[in-house]
C-alpha positions as CSV (number, residue, x, y, z in Angstrom):
1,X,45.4,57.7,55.4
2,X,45.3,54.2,53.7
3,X,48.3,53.6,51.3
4,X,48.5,53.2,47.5
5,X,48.9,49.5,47.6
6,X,45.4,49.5,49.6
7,X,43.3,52.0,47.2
8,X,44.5,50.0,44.7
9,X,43.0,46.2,46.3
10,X,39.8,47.8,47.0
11,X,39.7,48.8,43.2
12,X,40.2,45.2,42.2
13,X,37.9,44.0,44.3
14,X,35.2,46.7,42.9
15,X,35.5,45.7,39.4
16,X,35.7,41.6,39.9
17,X,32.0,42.6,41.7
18,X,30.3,43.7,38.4
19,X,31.4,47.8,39.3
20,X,33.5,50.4,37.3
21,X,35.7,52.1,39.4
22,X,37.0,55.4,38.7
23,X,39.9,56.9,41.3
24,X,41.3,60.5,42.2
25,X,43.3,60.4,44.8
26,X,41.8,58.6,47.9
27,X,38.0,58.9,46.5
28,X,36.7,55.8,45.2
29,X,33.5,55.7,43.3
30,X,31.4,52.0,42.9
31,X,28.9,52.7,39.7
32,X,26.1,49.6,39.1
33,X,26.3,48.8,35.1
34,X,22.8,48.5,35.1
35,X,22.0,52.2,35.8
36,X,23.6,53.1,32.5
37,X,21.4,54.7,30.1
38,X,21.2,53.1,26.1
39,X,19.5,55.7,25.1
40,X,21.4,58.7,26.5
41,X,25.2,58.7,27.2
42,X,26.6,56.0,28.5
43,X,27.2,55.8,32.5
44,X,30.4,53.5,31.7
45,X,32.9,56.3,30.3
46,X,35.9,55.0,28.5
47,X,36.2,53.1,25.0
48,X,35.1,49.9,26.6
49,X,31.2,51.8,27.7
50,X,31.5,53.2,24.0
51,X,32.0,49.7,22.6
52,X,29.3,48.2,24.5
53,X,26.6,50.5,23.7
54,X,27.9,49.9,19.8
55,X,27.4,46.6,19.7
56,X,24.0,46.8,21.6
57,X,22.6,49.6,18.8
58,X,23.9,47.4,16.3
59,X,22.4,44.2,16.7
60,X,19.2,44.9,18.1
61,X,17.6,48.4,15.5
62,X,19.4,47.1,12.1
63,X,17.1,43.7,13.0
64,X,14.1,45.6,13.9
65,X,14.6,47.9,10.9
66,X,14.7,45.4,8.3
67,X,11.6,43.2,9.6
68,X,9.7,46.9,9.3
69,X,10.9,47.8,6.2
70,X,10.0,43.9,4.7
71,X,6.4,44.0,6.2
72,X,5.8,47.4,4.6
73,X,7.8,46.9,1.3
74,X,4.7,47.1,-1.3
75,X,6.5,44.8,-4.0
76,X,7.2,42.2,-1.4
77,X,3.8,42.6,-0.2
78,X,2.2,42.7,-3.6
79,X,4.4,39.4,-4.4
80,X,3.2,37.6,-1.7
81,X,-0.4,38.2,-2.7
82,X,0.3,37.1,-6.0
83,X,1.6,33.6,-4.8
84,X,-1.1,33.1,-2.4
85,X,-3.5,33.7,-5.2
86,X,-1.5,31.2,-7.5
87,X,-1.7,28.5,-5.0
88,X,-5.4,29.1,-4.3
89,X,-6.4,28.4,-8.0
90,X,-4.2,25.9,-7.9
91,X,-6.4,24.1,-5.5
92,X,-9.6,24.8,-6.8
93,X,-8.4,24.2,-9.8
94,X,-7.6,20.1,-8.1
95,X,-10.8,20.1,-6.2
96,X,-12.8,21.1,-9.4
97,X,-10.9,18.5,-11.4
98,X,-11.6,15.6,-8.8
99,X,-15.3,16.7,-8.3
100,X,-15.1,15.8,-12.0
101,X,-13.4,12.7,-12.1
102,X,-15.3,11.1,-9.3
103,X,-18.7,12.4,-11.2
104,X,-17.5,10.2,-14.1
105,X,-16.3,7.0,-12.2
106,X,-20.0,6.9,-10.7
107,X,-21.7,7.8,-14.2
108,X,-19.6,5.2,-16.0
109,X,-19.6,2.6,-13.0
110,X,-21.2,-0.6,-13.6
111,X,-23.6,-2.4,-11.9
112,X,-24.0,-6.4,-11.7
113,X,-27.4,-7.9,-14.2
114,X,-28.9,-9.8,-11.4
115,X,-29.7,-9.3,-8.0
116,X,-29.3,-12.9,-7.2
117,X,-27.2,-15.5,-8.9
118,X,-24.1,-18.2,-8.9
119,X,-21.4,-17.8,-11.4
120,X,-21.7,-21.3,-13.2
121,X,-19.5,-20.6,-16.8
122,X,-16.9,-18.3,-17.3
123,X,-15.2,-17.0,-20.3
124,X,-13.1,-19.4,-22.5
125,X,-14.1,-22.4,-20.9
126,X,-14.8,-25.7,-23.1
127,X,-17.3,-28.2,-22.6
128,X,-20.7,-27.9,-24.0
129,X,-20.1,-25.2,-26.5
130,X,-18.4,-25.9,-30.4
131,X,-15.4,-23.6,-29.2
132,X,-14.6,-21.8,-25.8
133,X,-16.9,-20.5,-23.8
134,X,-17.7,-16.7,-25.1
135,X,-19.5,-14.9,-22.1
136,X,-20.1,-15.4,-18.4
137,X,-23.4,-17.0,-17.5
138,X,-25.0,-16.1,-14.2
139,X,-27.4,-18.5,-12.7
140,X,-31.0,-18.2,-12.2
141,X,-34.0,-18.8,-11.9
142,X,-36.9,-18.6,-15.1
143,X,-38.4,-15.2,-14.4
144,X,-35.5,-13.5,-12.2
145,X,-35.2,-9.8,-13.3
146,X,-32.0,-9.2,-15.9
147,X,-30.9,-5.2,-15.3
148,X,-28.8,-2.9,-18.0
149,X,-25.0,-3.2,-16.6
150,X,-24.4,0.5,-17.5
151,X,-26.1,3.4,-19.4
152,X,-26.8,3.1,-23.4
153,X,-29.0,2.5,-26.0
154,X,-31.0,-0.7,-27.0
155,X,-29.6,-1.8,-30.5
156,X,-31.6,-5.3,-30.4
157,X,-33.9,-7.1,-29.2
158,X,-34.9,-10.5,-30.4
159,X,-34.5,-14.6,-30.9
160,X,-30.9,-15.0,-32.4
161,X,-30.4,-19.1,-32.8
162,X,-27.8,-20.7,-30.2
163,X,-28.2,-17.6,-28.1
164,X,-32.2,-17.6,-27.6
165,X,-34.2,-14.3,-26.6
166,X,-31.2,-11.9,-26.9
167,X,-31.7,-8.1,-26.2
168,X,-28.2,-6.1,-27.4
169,X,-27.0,-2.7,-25.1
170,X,-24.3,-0.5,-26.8
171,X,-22.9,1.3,-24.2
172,X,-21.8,5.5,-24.6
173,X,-18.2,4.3,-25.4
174,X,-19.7,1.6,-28.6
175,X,-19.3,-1.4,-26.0
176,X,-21.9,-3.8,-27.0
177,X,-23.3,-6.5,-23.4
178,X,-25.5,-9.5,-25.1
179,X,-27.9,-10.6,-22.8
180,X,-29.0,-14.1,-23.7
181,X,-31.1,-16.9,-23.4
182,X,-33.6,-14.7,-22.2
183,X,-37.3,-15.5,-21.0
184,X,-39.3,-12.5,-21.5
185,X,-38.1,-8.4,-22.9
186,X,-39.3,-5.8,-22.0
187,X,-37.6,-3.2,-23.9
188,X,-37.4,-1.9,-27.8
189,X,-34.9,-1.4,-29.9
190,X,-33.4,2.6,-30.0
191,X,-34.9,3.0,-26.1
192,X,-32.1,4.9,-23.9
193,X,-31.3,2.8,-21.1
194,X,-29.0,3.5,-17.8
195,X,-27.3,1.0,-15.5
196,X,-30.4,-0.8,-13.3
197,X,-32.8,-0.7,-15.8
198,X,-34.8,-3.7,-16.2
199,X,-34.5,-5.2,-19.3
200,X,-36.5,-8.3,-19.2
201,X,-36.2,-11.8,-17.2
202,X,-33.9,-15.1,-17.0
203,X,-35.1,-18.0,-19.2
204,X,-33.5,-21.2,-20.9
205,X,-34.2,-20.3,-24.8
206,X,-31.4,-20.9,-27.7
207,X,-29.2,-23.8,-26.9
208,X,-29.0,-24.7,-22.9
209,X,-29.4,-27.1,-20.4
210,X,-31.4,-24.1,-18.0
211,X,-32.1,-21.4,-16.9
212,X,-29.6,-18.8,-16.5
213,X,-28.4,-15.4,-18.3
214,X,-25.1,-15.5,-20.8
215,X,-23.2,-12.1,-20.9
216,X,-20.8,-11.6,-23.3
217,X,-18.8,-8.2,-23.8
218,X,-18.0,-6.7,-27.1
219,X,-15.9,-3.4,-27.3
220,X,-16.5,-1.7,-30.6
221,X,-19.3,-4.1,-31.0
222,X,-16.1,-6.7,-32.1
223,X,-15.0,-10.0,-31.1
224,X,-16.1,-10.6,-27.2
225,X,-13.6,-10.3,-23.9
226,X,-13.6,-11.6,-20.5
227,X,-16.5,-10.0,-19.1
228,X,-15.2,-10.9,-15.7
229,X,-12.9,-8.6,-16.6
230,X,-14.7,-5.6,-17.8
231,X,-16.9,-5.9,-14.8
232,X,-13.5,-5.5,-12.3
233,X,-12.1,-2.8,-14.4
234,X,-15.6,-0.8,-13.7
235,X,-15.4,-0.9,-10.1
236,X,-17.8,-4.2,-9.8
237,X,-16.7,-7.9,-9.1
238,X,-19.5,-10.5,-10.1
């Protein structure tokens, strides 16, 4: 029969392989810790098999548990409905309100009075004038079409001294655009007018050395501004 200090290396050896060992008398039993069962009683006896299978129920159905009970929890479930809904009229609600805002960019954009032309005067300039230079005059040639800058309503057309053939556009915000020196008109006073329309043609009436067309800007109807200006600050550069 093998002695005591014998059984006893064999049981060593058995447990630093992965085994439980259990001994009575000579019989030595080798069990594989993978043939325990978690759902049934464990195959590892002893308070280290009852601590294992503890800490393996605890971590893994207390997770599951509360995951189920979240995804099935009505108020949480109701709550999350209500936010997605608050975030989707939130960005309609954006959309809707740039839909809009482009709409009025391309209403209110303006357009340039001539199809062809050379800048030749600008605003405040001195030289030929008794005080700086009030508009922007676009060069031309007698005859070349003169087109509305923006939408509005004719509020004169006419001879008006220095200025020539002048017709008068007051724009939906009360902006008044002379267009002077003109040859011909072709539209009446209290006609609506949008941004294109033809108004009338390039000439060299009122006090000028040719043919070109003088635009001057007049917010309110008031004292004029750079048109140059006014033209960049509605999307156009002359």
């Amino acid at each position: 029969m093998p002695s005591t200090p014998l059984i006893a290396g064999i049981a060593v050896l058995a447990v630093s392989a992965g085994g439980a060992v259990t001994a009575a008398g000579a019989d030595i039993t080798t069990v594989d810790p993978m043939s325990r069962g978690i759902e049934g009683s464990p195959a590892i006896s002893g308070s280290a098999g009852e601590a294992l299978l503890s800490r393996t129920a605890i971590v893994s159905r207390s997770s599951i548990r509360d995951a189920a009970s979240e995804a099935t929890n009505p108020k949480l479930i109701a709550l999350a409905e209500k936010q997605k809904a608050e975030r989707d009229a939130n960005l309609d609600q954006m959309r809707a309100d740039a839909a809009k805002q482009a709409a009025k960019i391309k209403e209110n954009r303006w357009e340039l009075p001539m199809y062809h032309y050379s800048i030749t005067a600008t605003y405040g300039e001195y030289g030929l004038w008794a005080s700086s230079h009030t508009g922007l005059d676009f060069n031309g040639d007698t005859g070349d079409l003169i087109k509305s800058v923006a939408n509005g309503t004719v509020t004169f057309v006419g001879y008006d001294g220095s200025y020539g053939n002048k017709t008068v556009v007051t724009l939906d915000d009360g902006t008044e655009i002379w267009y002077a020196h003109q040859n011909t008109m072709f539209v009446k006073v209290g006609q609506s007018v949008r941004g294109g329309t033809i108004l009338g043609t390039v000439g060299a009436t009122g006090n000028v050395t040719g043919s070109h067309l003088h635009v001057e800007v007049r917010p309110g109807g008031g004292e004029p501004v750079d048109p140059f200006g006014a033209f960049v600050a509605h999307g156009i550069v002359p």
